[in-house]
C-alpha positions in Angstrom: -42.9 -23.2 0.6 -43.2 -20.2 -1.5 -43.5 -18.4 1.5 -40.8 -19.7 2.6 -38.9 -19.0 0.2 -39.4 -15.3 -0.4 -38.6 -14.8 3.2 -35.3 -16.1 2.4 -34.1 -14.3 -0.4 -35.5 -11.7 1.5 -33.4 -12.0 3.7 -30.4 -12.9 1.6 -30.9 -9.6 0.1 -30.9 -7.3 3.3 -27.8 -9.3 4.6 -25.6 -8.6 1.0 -27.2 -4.9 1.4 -26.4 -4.6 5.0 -22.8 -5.7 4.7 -22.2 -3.1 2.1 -24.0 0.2 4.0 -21.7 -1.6 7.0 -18.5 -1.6 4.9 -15.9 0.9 5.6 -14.7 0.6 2.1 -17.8 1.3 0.5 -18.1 4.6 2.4 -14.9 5.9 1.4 -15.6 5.2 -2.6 -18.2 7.3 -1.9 -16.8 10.1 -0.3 -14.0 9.6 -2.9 -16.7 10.0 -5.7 -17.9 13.6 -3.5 -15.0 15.0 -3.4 -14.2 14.0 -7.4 -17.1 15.9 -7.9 -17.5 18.9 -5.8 -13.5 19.3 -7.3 -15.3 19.5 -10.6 -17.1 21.9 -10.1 -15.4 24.1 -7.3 -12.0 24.0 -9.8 -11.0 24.5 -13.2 -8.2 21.8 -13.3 -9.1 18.9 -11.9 -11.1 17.6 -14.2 -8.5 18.3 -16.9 -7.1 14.9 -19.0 -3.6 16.4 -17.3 -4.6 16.7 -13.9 -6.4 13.4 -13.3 -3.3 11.7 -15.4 -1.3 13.1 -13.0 -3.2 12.0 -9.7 -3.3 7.8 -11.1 0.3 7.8 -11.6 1.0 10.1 -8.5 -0.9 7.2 -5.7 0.4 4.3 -7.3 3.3 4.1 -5.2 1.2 4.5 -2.0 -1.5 2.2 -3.1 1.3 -0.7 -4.3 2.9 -0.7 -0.5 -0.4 -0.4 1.0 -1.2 -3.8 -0.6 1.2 -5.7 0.9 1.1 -3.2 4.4 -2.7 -4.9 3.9 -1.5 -8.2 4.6 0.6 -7.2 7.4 -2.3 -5.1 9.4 -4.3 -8.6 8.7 -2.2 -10.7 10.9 -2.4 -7.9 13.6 1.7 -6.3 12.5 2.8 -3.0 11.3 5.9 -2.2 9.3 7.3 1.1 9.6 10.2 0.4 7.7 8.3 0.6 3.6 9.7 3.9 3.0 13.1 3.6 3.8 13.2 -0.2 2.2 11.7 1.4 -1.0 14.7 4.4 -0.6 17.5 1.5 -0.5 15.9 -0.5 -3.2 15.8 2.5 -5.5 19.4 3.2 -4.7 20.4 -0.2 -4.6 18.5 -0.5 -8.7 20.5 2.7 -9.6 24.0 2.8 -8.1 23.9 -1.2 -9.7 22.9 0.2 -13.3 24.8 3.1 -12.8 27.8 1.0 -12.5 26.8 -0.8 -16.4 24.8 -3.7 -15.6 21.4 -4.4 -17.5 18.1 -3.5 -16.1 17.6 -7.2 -15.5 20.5 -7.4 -12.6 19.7 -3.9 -11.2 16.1 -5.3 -11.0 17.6 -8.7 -9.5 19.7 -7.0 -6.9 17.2 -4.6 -6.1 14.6 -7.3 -5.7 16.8 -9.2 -3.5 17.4 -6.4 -1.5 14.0 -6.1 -0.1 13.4 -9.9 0.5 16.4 -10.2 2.5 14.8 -7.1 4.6 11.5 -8.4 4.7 12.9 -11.8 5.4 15.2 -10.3 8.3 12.1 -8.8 10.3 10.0 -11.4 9.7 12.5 -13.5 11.3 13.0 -11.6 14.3 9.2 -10.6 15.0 7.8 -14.4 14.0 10.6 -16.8 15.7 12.0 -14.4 18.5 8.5 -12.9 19.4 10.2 -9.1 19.3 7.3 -6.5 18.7 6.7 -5.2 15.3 6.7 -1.7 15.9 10.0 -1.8 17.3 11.5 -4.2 14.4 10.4 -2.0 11.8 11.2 0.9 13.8 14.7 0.0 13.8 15.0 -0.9 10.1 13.6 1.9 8.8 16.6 3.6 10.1 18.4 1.0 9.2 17.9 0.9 5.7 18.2 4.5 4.9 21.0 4.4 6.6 22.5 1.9 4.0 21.2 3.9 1.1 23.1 6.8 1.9 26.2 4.5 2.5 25.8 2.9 -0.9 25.4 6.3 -2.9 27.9 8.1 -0.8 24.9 10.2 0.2 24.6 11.6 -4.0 22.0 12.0 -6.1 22.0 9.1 -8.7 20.8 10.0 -12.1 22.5 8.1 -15.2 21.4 4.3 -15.2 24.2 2.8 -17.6 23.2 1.4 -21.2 19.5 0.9 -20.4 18.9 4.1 -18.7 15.9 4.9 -21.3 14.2 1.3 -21.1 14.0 1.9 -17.4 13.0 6.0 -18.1 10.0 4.2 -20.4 9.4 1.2 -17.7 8.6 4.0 -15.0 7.3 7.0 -17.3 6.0 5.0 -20.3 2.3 4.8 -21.1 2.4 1.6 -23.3 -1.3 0.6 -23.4 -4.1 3.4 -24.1 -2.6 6.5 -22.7 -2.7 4.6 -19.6 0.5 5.4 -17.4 2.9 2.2 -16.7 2.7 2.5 -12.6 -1.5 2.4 -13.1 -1.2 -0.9 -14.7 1.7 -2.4 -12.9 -0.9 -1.3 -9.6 -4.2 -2.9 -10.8 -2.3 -5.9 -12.1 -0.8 -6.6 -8.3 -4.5 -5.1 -6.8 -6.0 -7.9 -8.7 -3.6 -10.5 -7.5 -3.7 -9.5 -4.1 -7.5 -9.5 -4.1 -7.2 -13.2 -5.5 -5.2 -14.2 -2.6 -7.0 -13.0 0.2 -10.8 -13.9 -1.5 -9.5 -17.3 -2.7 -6.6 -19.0 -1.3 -5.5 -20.7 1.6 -2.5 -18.6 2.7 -5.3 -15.5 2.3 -7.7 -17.9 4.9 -4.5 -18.3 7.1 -3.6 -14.5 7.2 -7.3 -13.2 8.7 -6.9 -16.7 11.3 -3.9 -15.4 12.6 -5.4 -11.8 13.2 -8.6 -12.5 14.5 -7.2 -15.2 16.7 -3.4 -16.2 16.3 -3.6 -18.6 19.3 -6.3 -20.8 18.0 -4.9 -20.6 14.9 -2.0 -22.0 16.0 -4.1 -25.0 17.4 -5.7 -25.6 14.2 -2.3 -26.4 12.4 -1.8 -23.3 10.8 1.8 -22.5 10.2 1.7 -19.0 11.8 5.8 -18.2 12.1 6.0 -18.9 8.3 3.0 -16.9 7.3 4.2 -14.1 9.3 7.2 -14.1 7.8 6.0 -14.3 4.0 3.8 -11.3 4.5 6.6 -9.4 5.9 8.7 -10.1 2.9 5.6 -9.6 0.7 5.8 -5.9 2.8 9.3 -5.3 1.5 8.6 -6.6 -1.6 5.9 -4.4 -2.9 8.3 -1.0 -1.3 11.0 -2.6 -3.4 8.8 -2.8 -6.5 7.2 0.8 -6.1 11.0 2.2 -5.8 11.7 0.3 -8.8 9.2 1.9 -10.8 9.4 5.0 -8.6 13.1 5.0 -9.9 11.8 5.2 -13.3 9.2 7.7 -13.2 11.6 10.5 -11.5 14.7 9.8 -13.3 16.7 10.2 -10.7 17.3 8.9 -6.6 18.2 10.8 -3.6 18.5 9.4 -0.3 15.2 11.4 0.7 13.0 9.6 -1.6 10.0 7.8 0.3 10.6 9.5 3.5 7.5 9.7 5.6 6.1 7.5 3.0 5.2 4.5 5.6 2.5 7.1 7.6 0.8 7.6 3.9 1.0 3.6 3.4 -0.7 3.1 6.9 -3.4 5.2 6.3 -3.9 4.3 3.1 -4.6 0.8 4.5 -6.5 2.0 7.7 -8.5 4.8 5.8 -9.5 1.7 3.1 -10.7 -0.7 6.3 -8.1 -2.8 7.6 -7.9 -3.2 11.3 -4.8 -2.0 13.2 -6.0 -5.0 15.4 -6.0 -7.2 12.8 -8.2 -9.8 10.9 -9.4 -7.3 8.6 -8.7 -5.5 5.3 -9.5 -5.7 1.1 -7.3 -5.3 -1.6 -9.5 -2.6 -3.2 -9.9 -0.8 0.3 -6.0 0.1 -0.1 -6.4 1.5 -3.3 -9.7 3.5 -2.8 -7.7 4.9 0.7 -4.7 5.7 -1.2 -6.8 7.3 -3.4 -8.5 9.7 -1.5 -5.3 10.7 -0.2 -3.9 11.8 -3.2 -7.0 13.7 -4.1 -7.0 15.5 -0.8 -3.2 16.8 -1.6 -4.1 17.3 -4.9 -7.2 19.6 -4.2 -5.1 21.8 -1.4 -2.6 23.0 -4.3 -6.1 23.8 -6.7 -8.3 25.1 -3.7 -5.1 27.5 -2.8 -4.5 25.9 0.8 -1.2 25.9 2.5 0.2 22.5 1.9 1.2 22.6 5.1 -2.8 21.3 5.9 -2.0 18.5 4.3 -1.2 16.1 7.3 -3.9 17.6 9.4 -6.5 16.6 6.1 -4.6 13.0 6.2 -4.0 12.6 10.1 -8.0 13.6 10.1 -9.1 10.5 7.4 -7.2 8.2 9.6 -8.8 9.2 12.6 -12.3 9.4 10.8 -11.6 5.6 9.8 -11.1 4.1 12.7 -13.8 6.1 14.7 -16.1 4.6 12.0 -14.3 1.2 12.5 -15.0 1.8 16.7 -18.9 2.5 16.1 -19.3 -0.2 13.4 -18.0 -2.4 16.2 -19.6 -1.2 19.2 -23.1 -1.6 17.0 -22.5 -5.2 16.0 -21.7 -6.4 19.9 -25.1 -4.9 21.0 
């Protein structure tokens, strides 16, 4: 028996050990943690209290779409549309203000503004079968589109009578020194972690990307979870322009563009599966992460940024190489 037993934990112990040396996610924490530390040592600045300030706030945004971009690459979708829906959601939050309403309807309209989006390709891509790409495709046009018609194509920067509350909502670093967006980020990191680990619409979002069809026999409502997550999509670009609104003080129509191939491989970098069924909560934050740290370190290490989409178009590729091998390994 006792025999027995050792073998078991044993073996207990190389599985829990073996899925993390397997785990994407793990792997990029730890090139993370490399490059934090050869930037140490190969800079003067980047270990500064200013710098490293400045990189938390900077990925925030990135790492708050890629959490709900996380839920949409688990079902096996893509939405291309997160940087313009996060454009007419700022715009939307200051054109509203601008005019003299409180923070409270800007934030309500604003809000609104990205469900009705999120709701309007889920729609289409869950009850009329069209194909993601070309959804979101469209309404990222579509939506920056209608931010420039709602500002008249100007820069926005006076928010009516709570213009400072939402400067300090943004900007603020209420709690420890620790900037607002870093909070707001670990509080929905943490909730989105909960969902996926411990609920049943988390259990229903990886059955519908590994397997939508037998999913569907199993009596799991797959057009309404496909449209929740889509909204959830929009939702979290609509939050990040809210506080994105804040931080900069001001909104132009070319805020958050190009922002949707950051989200993506923020998500992919961190593990999810383009083909679905896969992806973590902390794995967007850790990819967003280390992209912010690579275009922080070209601007200390003197590179061009114009490297910076070859370092980031690199990562992505680097992920899902590893992704390939680590499944090619486990069907052998």
């Amino acid at each position: 028996m006792a025999i027995t037993l050792d073998r078991a934990v044993g073996q207990r112990q190389q599985t829990w050990l073996g899925s993390i040396l397997s785990s994407q996610t793990f792997w990029v924490l730890i090139a993370f943690i490399l490059a934090c530390i050869f930037l140490s040592f190969a800079t003067d600045t980047f270990a500064t209290s200013r710098n490293l300030y400045n990189i938390t706030r900077n990925f925030t945004f990135v790492a708050i779409i890629a959490l709900g971009m996380t839920l949409v690459i688990i079902t096996g979708g893509i939405d291309l549309s997160v940087g313009s829906v996060l454009c007419l959601c700022s715009m939307v939050l200051a054109v509203t203000m601008n005019a003299g309403y409180a923070l409270e309807v800007g934030v309500a309209v604003s809000i609104g503004t990205a469900l009705l989006i999120g709701g309007f390709n889920g729609v289409l891509i869950a009850y009329l079968g069209f194909p993601p790409f070309v959804v979101t495709l469209g309404m990222l046009s579509i939506a920056r589109s209608l931010a420039m018609v709602v500002s008249n194509n100007s820069v926005v920067f006076q928010f009516g009578p709570d213009h400072d509350l939402l400067l300090s909502i943004g900007g603020g670093a209420w709690f420890f020194g620790i900037a607002n967006p870093v909070i707001y980020m670990v509080v929905l990191a943490l909730l989105t972690g909960f969902v996926l680990r411990w609920t049943r619409f988390g259990r229903y979002l990886f059955a519908i990307g590994g397997n939508e069809h037998a999913a569907r026999l199993t009596g799991v409502p797959v057009n309404g979870i496909k449209v929740a997550v889509y909204m959830i999509s929009a939702l979290a670009a609509g939050v990040a322009g809210i506080i994105q609104t804040g931080w900069l003080g001001a909104v132009t129509t070319n805020i958050g563009a190009g922002m949707e191939l950051q989200v993506i491989a923020a998500a992919v970098i961190g593990g999810a599966n383009l083909a679905g069924g896969v992806g973590t909560a902390s794995g967007a934050l850790i990819g967003a992460a280390l992209i912010e740290v690579i275009r922080n370190s070209l601007g200390l290490l003197g590179i061009s940024a114009f490297w910076q989409g070859t370092f980031i178009g690199g990562a992505t590729i680097l992920a899902v190489l590893f992704d390939r091998i680590r499944n090619l390994r486990q069907s052998d």
